[in-house]
C-alpha positions as CSV (number, residue, x, y, z in Angstrom):
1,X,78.0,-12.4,34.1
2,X,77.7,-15.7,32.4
3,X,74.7,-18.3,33.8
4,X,76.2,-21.3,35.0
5,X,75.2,-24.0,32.5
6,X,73.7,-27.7,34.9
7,X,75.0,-31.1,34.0
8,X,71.6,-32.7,32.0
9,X,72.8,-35.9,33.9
10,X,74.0,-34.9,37.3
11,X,70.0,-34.8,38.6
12,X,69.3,-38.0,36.9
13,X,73.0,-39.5,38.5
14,X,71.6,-38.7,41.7
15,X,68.7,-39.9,41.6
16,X,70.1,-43.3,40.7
17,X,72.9,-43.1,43.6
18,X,70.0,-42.8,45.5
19,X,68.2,-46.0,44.8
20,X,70.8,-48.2,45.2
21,X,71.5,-46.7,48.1
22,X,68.2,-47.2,49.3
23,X,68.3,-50.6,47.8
24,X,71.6,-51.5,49.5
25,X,70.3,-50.0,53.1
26,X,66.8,-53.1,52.4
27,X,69.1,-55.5,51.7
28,X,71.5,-54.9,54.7
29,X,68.3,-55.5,56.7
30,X,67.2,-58.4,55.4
31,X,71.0,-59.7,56.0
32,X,70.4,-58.7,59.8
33,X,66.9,-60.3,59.9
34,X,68.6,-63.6,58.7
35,X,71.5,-63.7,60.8
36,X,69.3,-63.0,63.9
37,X,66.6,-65.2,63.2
38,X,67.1,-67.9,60.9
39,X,70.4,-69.8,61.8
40,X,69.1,-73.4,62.2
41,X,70.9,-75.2,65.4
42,X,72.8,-72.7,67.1
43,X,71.5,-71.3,70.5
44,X,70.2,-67.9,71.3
45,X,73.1,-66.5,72.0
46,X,75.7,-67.1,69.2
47,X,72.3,-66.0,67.2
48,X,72.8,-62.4,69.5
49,X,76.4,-62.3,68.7
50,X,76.1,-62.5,64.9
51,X,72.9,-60.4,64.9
52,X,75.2,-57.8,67.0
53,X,77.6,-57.8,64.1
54,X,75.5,-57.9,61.2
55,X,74.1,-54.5,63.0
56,X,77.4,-52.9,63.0
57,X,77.6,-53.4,59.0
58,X,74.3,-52.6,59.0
59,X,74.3,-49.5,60.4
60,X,77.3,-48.3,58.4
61,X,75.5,-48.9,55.4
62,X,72.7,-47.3,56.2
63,X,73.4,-44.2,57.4
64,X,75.9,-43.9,54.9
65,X,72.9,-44.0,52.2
66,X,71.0,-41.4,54.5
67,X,74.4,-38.9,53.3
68,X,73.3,-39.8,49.8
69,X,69.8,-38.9,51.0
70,X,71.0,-35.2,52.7
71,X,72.7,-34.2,48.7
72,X,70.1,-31.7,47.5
73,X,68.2,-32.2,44.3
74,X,69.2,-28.8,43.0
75,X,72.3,-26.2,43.5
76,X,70.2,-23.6,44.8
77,X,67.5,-25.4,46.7
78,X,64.9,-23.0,49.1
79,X,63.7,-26.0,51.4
80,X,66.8,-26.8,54.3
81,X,68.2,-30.0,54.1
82,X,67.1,-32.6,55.9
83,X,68.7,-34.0,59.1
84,X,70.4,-37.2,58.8
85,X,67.9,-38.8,61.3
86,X,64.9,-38.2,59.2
87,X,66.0,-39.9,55.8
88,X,64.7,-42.4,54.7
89,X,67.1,-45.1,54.7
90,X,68.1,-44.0,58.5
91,X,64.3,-44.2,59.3
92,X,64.4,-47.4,57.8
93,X,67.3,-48.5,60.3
94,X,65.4,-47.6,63.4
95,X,62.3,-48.8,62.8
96,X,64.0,-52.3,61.4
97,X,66.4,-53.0,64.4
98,X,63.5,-51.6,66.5
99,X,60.7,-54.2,65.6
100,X,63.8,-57.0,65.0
101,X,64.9,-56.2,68.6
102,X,61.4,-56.3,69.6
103,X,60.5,-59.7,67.9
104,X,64.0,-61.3,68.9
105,X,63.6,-60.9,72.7
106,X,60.1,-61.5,72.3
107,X,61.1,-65.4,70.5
108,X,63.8,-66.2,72.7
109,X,61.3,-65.4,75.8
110,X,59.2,-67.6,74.4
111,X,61.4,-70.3,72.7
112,X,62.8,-70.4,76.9
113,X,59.9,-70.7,78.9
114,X,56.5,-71.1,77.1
115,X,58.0,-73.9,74.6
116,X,59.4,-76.5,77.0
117,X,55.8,-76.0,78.9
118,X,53.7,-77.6,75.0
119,X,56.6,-79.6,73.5
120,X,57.6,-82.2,76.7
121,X,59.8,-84.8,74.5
122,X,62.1,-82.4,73.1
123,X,65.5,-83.3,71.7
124,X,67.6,-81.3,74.5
């Protein structure tokens, strides 16, 4: 029975798939983080409703780079594939949209009630 012969370049292909894939997933983020938090002008909640689309995009791409994540190394690999949930670029996601979540309600809170209370001559 004849050995099957790798590709030299299939490891090193995935390997590169995989950081732009992780490279896409940062910058996806960083798109979110923009759209929720630094749109001059506009009120709180047109800042929601493109943050609430930008996560939709963001997600896609992101857990679409964590199925990049899941392709094993090698054809016959001992160790069981990760979950989805537990690669890196989805661990990524959750613990972005977490703290952005997080920091977003935490700014408009205080944007609402504790601002108006140190700045009295404001232009609204």
């Amino acid at each position: 029975m004849p050995k099957r012969r790798v590709q030299p370049g299939a490891n090193a292909m995935l390997q590169i798939a995989k950081l732009v894939a992780l490279a896409l997933s940062i910058l996806s983020l960083y798109a979110l983080l923009v759209h929720a938090f630094f749109v001059p002008g506009s009120p709180w909640g047109d800042r929601l409703l493109d943050a609430l689309a930008m996560l939709g995009l963001t997600a896609s791409i992101c857990f679409a780079s964590g199925l990049i994540f899941e392709i094993p190394d090698r054809k016959f690999d001992p160790e069981p594939l990760p979950r989805l949930t537990h690669t890196l670029p989805v661990r990524l996601f959750f613990w972005g949209v977490g703290l952005m979540a997080v920091m977003f309600l935490l700014s408009w809170f205080l944007a609402e009630y504790f601002v108006p209370m140190i700045w009295k001559n404001q232009p609204y």
